[in-house]
C-alpha positions in Angstrom: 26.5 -89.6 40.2 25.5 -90.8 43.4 25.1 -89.1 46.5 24.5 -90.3 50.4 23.1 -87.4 52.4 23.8 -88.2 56.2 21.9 -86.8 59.7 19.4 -85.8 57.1 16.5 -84.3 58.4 13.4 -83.8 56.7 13.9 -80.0 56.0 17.4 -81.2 54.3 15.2 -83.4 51.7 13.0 -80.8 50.7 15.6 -78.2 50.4 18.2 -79.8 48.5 15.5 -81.7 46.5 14.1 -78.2 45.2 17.3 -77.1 44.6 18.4 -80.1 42.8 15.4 -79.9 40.9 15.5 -76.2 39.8 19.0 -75.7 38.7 20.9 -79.2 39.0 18.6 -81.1 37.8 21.2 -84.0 35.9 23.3 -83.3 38.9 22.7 -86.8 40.9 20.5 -89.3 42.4 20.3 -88.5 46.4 19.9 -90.9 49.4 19.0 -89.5 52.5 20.0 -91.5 55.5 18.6 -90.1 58.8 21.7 -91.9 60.9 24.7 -89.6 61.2 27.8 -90.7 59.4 30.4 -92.9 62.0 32.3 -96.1 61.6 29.1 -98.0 62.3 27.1 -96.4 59.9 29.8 -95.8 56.9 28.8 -98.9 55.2 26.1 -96.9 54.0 28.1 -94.9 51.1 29.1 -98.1 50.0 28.6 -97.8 46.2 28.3 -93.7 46.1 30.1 -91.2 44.4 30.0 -88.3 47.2 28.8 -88.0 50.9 27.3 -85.3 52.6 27.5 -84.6 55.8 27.3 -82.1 58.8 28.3 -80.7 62.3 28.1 -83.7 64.3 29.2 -86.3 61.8 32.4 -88.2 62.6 34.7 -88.2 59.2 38.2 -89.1 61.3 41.1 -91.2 59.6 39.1 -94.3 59.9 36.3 -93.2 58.4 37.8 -91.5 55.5 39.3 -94.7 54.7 36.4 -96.4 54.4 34.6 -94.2 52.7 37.6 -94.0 49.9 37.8 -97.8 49.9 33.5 -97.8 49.2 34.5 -95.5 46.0 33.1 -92.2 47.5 35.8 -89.5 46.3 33.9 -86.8 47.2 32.8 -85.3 50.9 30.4 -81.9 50.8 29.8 -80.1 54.3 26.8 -78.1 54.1 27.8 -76.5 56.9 30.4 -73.7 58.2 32.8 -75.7 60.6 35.3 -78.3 59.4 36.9 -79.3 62.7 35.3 -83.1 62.2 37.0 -83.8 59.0 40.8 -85.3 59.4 41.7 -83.2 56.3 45.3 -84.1 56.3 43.8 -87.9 56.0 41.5 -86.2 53.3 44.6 -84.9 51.6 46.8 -88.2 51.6 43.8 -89.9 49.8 43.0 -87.5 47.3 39.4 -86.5 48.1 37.2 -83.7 47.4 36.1 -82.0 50.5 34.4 -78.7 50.4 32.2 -76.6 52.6 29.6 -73.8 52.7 31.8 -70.4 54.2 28.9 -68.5 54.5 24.8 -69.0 54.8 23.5 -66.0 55.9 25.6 -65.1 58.2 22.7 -62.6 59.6 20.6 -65.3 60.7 22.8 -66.4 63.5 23.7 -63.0 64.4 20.4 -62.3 65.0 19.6 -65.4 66.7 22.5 -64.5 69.3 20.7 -61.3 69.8 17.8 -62.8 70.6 19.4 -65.0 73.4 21.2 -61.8 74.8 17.7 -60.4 74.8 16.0 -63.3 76.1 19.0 -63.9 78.9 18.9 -60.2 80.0 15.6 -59.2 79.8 14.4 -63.0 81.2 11.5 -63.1 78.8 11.9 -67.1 79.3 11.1 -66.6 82.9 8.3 -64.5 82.4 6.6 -66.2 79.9 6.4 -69.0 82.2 4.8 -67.0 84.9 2.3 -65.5 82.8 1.1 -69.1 81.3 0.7 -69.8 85.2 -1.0 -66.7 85.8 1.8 -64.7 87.4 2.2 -61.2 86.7 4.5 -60.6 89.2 7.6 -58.8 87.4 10.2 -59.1 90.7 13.5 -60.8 90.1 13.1 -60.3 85.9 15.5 -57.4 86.4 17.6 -56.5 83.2 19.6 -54.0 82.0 19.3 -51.6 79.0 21.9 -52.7 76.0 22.6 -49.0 75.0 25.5 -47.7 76.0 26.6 -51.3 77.4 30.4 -52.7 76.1 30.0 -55.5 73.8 33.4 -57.9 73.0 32.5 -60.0 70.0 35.8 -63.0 69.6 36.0 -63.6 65.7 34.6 -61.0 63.2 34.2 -62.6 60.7 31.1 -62.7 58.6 28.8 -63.7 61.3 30.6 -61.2 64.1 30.6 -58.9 61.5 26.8 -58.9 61.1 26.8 -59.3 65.1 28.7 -56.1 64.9 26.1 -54.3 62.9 23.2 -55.0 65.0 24.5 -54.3 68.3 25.8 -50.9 66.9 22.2 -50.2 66.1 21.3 -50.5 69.9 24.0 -48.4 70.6 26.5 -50.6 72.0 30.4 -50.0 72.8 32.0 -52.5 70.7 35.4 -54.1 71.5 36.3 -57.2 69.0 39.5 -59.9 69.0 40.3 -61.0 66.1 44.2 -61.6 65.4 43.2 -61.6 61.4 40.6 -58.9 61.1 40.0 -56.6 58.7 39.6 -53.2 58.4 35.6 -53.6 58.1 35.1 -53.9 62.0 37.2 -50.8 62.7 33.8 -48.7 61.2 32.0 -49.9 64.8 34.4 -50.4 67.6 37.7 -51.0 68.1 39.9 -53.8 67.8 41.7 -55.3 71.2 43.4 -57.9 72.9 41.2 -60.7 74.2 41.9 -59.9 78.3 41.3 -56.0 77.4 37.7 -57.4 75.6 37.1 -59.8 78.7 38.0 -57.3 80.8 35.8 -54.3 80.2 32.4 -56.0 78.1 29.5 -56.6 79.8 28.4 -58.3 76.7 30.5 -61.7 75.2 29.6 -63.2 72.2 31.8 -66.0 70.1 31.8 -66.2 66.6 35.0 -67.7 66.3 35.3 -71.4 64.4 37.0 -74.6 66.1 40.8 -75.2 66.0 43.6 -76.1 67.9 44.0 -72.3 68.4 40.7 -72.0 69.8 39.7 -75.1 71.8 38.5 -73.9 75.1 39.4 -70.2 74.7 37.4 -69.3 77.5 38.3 -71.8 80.9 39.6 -70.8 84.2 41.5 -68.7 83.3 40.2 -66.1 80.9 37.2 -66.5 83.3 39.1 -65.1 85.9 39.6 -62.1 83.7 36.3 -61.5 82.7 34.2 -58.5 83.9 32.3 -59.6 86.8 28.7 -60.3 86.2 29.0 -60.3 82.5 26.9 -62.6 80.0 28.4 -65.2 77.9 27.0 -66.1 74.6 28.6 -69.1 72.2 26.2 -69.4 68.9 29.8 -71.1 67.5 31.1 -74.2 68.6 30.6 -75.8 71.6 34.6 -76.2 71.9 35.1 -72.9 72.4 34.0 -73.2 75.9 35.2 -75.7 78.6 32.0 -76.2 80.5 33.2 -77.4 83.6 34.7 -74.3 84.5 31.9 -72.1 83.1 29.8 -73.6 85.6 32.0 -72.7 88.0 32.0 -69.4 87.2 28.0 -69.3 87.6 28.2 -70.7 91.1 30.9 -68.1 92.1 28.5 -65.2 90.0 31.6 -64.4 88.2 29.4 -65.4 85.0 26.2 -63.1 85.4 24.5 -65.5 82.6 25.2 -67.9 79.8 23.4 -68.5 76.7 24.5 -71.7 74.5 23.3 -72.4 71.1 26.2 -75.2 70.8 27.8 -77.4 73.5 31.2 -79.3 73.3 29.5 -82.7 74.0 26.8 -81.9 71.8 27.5 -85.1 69.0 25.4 -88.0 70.9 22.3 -85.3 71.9 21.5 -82.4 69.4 19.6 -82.5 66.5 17.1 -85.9 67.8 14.5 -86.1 70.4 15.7 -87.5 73.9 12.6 -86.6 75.8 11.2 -90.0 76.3 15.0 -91.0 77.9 17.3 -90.3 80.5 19.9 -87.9 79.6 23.3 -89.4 80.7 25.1 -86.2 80.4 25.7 -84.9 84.0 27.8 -81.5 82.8 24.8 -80.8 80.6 22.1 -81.5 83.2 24.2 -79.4 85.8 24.2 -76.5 83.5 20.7 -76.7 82.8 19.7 -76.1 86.6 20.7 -72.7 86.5 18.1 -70.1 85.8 20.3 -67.9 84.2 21.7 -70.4 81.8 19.4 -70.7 78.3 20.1 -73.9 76.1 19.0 -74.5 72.5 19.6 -76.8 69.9 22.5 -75.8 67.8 19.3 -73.9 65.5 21.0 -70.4 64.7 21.1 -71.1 61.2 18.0 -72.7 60.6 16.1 -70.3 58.8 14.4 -70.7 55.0 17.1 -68.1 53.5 20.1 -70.0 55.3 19.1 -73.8 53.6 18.2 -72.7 50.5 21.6 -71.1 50.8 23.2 -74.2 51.8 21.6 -76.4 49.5 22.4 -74.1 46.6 26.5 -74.0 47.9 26.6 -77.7 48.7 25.0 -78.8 45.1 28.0 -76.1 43.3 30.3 -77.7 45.0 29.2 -80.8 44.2 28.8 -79.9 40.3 32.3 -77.7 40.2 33.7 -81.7 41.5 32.2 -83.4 38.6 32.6 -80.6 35.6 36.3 -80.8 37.0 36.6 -77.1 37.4 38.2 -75.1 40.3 35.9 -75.3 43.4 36.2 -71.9 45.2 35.3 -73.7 48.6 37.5 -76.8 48.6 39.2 -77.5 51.5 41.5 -79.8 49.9 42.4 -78.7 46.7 45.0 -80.6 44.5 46.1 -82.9 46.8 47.0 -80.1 49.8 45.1 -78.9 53.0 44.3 -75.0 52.2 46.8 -73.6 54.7 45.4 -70.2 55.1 41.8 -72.1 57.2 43.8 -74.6 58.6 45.3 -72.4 60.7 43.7 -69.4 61.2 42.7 -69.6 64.9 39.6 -66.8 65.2 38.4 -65.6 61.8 35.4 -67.2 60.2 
């Protein structure tokens, strides 16, 4: 078995190496290709047996046909989101394609409480002064969480463990979730998305990207949103339609926005453009705005989350060759899993 690893980094090698080695060790032969996977670089699976991928990888209907015509029958996501892969193309030819649900889902909970933190209390601002030698604390205004009204969209794992922490601080909690359980109802109360944009001083997605979901919050749910409030997408950079977020920072409708994740993110994230001009005008704009923070698409990336996802991606791999049920196939038998191709908010 023969497997092409693409946008490998080198903390994929070493993870999924060690895992490989410790308990898959017959498993397959890996190639790690540092290119992300497109219909320039898909000649590169030519002659494996399975691909793996993640977020920003292109796997439309072209590229799935290429990749079935170069023999590769099976496609492992070691990631969350599936919104790049043309599943119903994946279906028509019969391949494998399975994902990782779950990878400690705490760690980019917590990493969306630190850029609440960060955003609120301006510690990014002030750690710049001090390196300069400025002590002065005017303008690093925040606000104290307790007591505050936090709307989380989605609770699923990941708003569920959102959920948790901001109880901790004491926070009102308000989710939207058409498909929640009854898990969430233990910290806050379950409400209709204007109600939630209406009365939280605190908004934070943890919703996946669908058809449902694309651009959830534009113009118009904006509009709605309590003046002044913070924004917070650790998600997908979908979710939000940036234009009209910046907008909403001009007018001070939006009191701040923190983005792990941005909608154009494909050509940018994960590489080092420091040494170039950045084309991307929306992105520059937003990155003007003092009370805008922008990282890298790194909620996940802690040592508990990849050795998770190595462990997940290599099962799935091995349930695909032992021929046995994979419990997080997104194509199984021939058909698209109905039940996460549509639901619109729960992860």
């Amino acid at each position: 078995m023969k497997l092409a690893v693409f946008s490998a980094k080198a903390h994929d090698r070493t993870y999924l190496e060690q895992v490989r080695d410790a308990r898959f060790p017959d498993l397959c032969k890996i190639d790690f290709h540092a290119f992300s996977l497109s219909q320039e670089t898909v000649p590169l699976a030519r002659g494996c047996d399975a691909i793996c991928v993640f977020v920003n990888d292109t796997l439309d209907e072209a590229v799935l046909r290429a990749l079935h015509a170069y023999g590769v029958r099976a496609i492992l996501l070691r990631c969350a989101g599936f919104n790049h892969v043309h599943l119903p193309t994946a279906e028509a030819l019969g391949l494998f394609v399975a994902n990782v649900p779950a990878y400690s889902p705490e760690a980019v909970a917590e990493f969306a409480v630190a850029l609440i933190q960060t955003l609120n209390r301006k510690t990014h601002r002030a750690y710049n002064r001090v390196r300069e030698g400025n002590f002065n604390i005017e303008g690093l205004l925040g606000n104290t969480l307790h007591g505050k009204t936090v709307g989380i969209v989605g609770v699923g794992r990941i708003g569920l463990a959102a959920a948790r922490i901001f109880n901790g601080f004491g926070c009102r909690l308000l989710a939207y979730d058409p498909f929640a359980g009854e898990e969430f109802r233990q910290y806050g109360t379950l409400v209709e998305l204007d109600e939630l944009l209406r009365e939280s001083h605190i908004v934070s997605l943890h919703c996946p990207l669908t058809e449902g979901t694309k651009h959830l919050i534009n113009e118009e749910t904006l509009g709605k949103i309590r003046p002044g409030s913070l924004l917070v997408n650790t998600s997908r950079g979908g979710l939000i339609d940036t234009t009209a977020v910046i907008q909403a920072l001009k007018t001070k409708q939006l009191g701040g926005l923190a983005l792990d994740v941005y909608e154009a993110e494909g050509e940018l994230f994960y590489n080092d453009h420091s040494g170039e001009i950045i084309e991307d005008d929306v992105l520059m704009r937003l990155m003007t705005f003092h009370n805008v923070l922008i990282c890298g698409h790194q909620g996940f990336f802690t040592r508990e989350a990849l050795e998770e996802i190595s462990g997940v991606t290599l099962s799935n791999l091995s349930d695909f060759v032992s021929g046995i049920s994979c419990k997080n196939s997104l194509v199984t038998e021939g058909h698209v899993l109905a039940r996460r191709d549509t639901e619109p908010v729960r992860l």
